[in-house]
C-alpha positions in Angstrom: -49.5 205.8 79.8 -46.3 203.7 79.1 -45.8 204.0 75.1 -43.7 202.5 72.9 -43.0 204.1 69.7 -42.4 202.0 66.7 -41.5 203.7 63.4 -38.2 204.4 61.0 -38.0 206.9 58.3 -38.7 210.5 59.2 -41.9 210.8 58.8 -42.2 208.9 62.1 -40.3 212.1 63.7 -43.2 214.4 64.0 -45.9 212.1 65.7 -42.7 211.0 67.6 -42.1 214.6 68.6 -45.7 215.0 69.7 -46.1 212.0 71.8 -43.0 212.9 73.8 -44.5 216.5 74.3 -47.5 215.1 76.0 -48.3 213.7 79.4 -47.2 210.1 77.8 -44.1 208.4 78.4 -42.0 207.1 75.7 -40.3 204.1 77.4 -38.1 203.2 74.1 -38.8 203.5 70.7 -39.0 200.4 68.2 -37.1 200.4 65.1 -35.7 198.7 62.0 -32.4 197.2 62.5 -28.9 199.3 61.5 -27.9 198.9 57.6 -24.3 199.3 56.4 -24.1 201.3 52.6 -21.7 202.9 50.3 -18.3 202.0 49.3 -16.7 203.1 53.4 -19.4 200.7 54.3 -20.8 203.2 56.6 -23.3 202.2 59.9 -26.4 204.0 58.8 -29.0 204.4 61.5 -33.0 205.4 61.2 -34.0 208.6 61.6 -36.3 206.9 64.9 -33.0 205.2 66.2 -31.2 208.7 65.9 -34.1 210.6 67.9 -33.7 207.7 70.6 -30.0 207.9 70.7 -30.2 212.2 70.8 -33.0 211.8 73.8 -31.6 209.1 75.8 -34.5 206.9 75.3 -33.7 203.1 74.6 -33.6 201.9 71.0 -35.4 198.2 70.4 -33.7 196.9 67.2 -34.8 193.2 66.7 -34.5 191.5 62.9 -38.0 190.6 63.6 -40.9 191.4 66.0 -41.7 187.6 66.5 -38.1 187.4 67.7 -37.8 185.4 71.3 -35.5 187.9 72.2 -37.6 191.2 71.6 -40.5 189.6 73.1 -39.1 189.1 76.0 -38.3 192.6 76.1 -41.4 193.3 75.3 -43.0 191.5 78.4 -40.4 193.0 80.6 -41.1 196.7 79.3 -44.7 196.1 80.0 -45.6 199.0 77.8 -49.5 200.3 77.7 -49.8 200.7 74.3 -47.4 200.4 71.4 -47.7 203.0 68.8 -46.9 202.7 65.3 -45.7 205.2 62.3 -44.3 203.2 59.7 -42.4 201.1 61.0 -41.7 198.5 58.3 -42.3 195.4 59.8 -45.3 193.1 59.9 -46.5 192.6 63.7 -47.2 188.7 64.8 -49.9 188.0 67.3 -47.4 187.5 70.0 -46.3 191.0 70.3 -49.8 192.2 69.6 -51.0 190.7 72.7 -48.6 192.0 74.8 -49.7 195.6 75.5 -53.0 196.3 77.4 -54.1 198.4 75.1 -52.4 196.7 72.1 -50.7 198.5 69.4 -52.5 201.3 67.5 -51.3 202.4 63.5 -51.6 206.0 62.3 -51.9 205.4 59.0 -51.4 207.7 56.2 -55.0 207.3 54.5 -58.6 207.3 55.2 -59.2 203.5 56.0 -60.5 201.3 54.3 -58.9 203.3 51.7 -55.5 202.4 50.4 -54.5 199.8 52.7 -50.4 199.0 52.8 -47.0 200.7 52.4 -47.5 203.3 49.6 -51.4 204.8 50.6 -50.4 208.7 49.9 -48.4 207.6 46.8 -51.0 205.4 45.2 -53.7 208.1 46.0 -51.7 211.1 44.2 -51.0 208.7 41.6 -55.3 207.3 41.6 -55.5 211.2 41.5 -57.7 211.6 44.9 -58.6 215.3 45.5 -58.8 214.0 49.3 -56.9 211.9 51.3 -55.7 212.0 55.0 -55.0 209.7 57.8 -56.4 207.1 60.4 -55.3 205.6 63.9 -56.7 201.9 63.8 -56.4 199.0 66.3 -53.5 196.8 64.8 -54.2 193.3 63.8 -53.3 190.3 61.9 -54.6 192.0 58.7 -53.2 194.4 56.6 -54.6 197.7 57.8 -57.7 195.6 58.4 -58.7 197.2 62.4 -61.2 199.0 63.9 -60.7 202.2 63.7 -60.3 205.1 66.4 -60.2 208.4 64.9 -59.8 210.1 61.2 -58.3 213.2 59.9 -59.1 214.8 56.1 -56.5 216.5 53.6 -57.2 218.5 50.6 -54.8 216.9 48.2 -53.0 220.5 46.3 -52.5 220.4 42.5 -48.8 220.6 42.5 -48.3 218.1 46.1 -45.3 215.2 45.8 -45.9 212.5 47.6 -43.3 214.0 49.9 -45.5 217.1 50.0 -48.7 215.7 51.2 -46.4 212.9 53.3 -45.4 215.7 55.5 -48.6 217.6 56.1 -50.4 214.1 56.8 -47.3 213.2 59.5 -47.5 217.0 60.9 -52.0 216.6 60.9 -51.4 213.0 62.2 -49.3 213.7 65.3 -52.3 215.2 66.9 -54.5 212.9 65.7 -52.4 210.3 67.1 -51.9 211.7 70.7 -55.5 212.0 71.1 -56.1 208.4 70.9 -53.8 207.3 73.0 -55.3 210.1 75.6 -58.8 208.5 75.0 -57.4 205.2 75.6 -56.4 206.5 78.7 -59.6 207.6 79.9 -61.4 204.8 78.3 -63.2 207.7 76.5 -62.5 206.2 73.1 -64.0 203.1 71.1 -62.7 201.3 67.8 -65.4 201.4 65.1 -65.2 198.5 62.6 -63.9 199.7 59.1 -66.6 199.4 56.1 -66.9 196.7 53.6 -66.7 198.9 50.9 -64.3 200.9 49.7 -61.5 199.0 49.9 -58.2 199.6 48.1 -54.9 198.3 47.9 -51.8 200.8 47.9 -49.1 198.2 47.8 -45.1 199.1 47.8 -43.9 201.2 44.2 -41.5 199.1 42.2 -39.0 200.6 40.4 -40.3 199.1 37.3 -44.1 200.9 38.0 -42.4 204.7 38.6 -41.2 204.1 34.9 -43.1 207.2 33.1 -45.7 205.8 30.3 -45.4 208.3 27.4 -48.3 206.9 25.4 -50.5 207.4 29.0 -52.7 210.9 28.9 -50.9 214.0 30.2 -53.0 213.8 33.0 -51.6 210.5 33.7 -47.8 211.4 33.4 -48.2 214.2 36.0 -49.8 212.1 38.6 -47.4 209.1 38.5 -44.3 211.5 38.5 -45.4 213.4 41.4 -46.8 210.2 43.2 -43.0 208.9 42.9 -41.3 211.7 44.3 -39.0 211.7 46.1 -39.4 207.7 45.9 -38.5 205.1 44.0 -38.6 208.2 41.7 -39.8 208.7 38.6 -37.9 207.7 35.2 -37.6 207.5 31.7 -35.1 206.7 29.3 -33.2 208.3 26.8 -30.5 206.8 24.0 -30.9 203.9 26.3 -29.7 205.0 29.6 -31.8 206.0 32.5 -33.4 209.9 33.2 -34.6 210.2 36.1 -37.5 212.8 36.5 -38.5 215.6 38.9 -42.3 217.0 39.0 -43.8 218.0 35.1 -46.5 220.3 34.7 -49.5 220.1 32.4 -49.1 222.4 29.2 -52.1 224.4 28.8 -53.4 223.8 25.0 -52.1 226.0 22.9 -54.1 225.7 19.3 -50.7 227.3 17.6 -48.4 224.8 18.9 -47.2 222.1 16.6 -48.5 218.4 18.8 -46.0 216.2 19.5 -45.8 212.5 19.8 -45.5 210.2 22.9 -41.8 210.8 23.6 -41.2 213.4 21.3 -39.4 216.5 22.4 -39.6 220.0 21.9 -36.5 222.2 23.0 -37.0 226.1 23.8 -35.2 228.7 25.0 -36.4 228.6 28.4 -38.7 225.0 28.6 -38.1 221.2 27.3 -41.9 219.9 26.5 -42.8 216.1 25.9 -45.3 214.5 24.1 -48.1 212.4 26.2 -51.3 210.7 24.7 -52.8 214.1 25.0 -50.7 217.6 25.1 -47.5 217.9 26.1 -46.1 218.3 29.8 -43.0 220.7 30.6 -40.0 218.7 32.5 -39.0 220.3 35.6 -35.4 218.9 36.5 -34.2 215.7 35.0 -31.0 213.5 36.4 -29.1 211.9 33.7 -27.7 208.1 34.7 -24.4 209.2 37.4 -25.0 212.9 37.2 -27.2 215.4 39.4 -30.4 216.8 38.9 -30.2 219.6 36.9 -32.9 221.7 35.3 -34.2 220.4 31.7 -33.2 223.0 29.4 -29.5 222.8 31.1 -29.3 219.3 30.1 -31.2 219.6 26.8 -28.7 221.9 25.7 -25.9 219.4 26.5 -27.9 216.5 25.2 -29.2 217.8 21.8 -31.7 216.1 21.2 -32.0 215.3 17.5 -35.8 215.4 15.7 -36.5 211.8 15.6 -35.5 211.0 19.0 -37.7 210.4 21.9 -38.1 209.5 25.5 -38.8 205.8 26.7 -37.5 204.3 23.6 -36.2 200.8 24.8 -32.2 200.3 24.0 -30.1 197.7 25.5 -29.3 199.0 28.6 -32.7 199.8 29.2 -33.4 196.4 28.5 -31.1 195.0 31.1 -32.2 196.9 33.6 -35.9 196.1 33.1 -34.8 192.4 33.6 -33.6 193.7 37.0 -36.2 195.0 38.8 -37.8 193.7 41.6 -41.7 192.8 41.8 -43.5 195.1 43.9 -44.3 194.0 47.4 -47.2 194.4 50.0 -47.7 196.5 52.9 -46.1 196.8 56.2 -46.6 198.3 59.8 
């Protein structure tokens, strides 16, 4: 068949990679538009836009899908099926109805299971033991379509969301390609999604990947591992921003003394912080305009005095709560 692929970020890369290994043709790829950063205001283009550019395959770049312009491209390209892998951009009827076979989403959960843009974050974060991903019939909805075809994950005790992110993309591609090869054949059929079961896994704000010290330890692990490698995880300490890299649980220790939310216990070789429960060991830690650096390195520089702990609001903080955006729902 005649596929478009629509996607961005690189996650999109390997079910990208697998479709153009297969009897498919990729006819262009879909993508969000260019975005000029940093002080050289440097052109910075999506990973999907760089495989396009590296394969000679056109790049579609409208501001939006409903555009007159793209969907007149669209119509002309005549595509069979559009295929999408977080792409980042809600899909109007118009386009939908252009393909023959529509457009089809390989989502990163088992449906109806954390519909919208953050499913693997919110279930790490929900602390699923299983998750993995589903290729549905796109539609008005969000993540509302039939569905074509699952796959499962065993979520691992120590997985990032980047972690299970790229085991689901790599498990995915295959899943993915075999859909469109049904479609093909007219060997496949959508199934309807169940009425129960439903969650929501919308975008995570900054403000949400803000560690809650007074949460179990339980708690603290998830949310930091569910925001990495983004928005990433963070605290505060004397006021100013620390970011956080992946904790680990402390296993009780009956000889230890407990420690308070926030509270902070410096050893030779760990930095431990007080939960609801027992403590968790930081991992690295990235102080406001510095790398990340490991947490005894930067306890040793920071000192931590007895009565000081982490998440205690100061003034800066307090700007920058006032600064965050609201969280936002789910995209293609």
């Amino acid at each position: 068949m005649r596929i478009i692929v629509a996607g961005t970020p690189e996650v999109a890369l390997p079910p990208l990679e697998a479709v153009h290994a297969s009897p498919h043709e990729i006819i262009a790829v879909l993508t969000r538009p260019d975005t000029v950063a940093g002080r050289g205001r440097k052109v910075s283009r999506s990973p999907v836009a760089q495989w396009g550019d590296e394969h000679g395959v056109p790049v579609l770049q409208p501001a939006k899908p409903g555009d007159p312009e793209f969907l007149d491209q669209l119509t002309e390209l005549a595509p069979d099926c559009v295929a999408v892998i977080a792409y980042g951009a809600l899909v109007p009827q118009r386009a939908l109805d252009v393909p023959r076979h529509g457009w089809v989403n390989l989502h990163f959960s088992v449906l109806p299971a954390w519909r919208g843009a953050a499913p693997v974050q919110r279930a790490l974060m929900a602390g699923d033991q299983v998750t993995g991903a589903s290729v549905f019939q796109l539609e008005k909805g969000l993540d509302t379509g039939p569905v074509y075809g699952v796959m499962t994950q065993t979520v691992h005790p120590g997985d990032t969301a980047g972690d299970l992110l790229g085991r689901l993309a790599e498990g995915g591609a295959g899943l993915l390609v075999a859909v469109l090869d049904g479609l093909e054949t007219g060997e496949i059929e959508a199934h309807p999604q169940p009425e129960e079961g439903v969650s929501l896994a919308p975008k995570i704000s900054v403000e949400e990947a803000r560690v809650d010290w007074a949460q179990p330890a339980v708690a603290v692990d998830r949310r930091v591992r569910g925001c990495t490698p983004a928005p990433g995880a963070w605290t505060t300490f004397r006021g100013a921003r620390l970011g956080l890299g992946p904790v680990s649980v402390l296993v009780a220790d009956d000889d230890a003394e407990p420690l308070a939310p926030g509270e902070l216990r410096v050893l030779k070789k760990a930095v431990h912080a007080g939960t609801a429960t027992g403590p968790v060991v930081l991992g690295e830690v990235r102080p406001a305009g510095k790398k990340a650096m490991a947490a005894v390195d930067w306890a040793r520089g920071a000192r931590p005095a007895a009565d000081e702990r982490l998440g205690l609001p100061g003034l800066e903080d307090a700007h920058e709560d006032a600064a965050v955006p609201a969280a936002s729902g789910g995209v293609a």
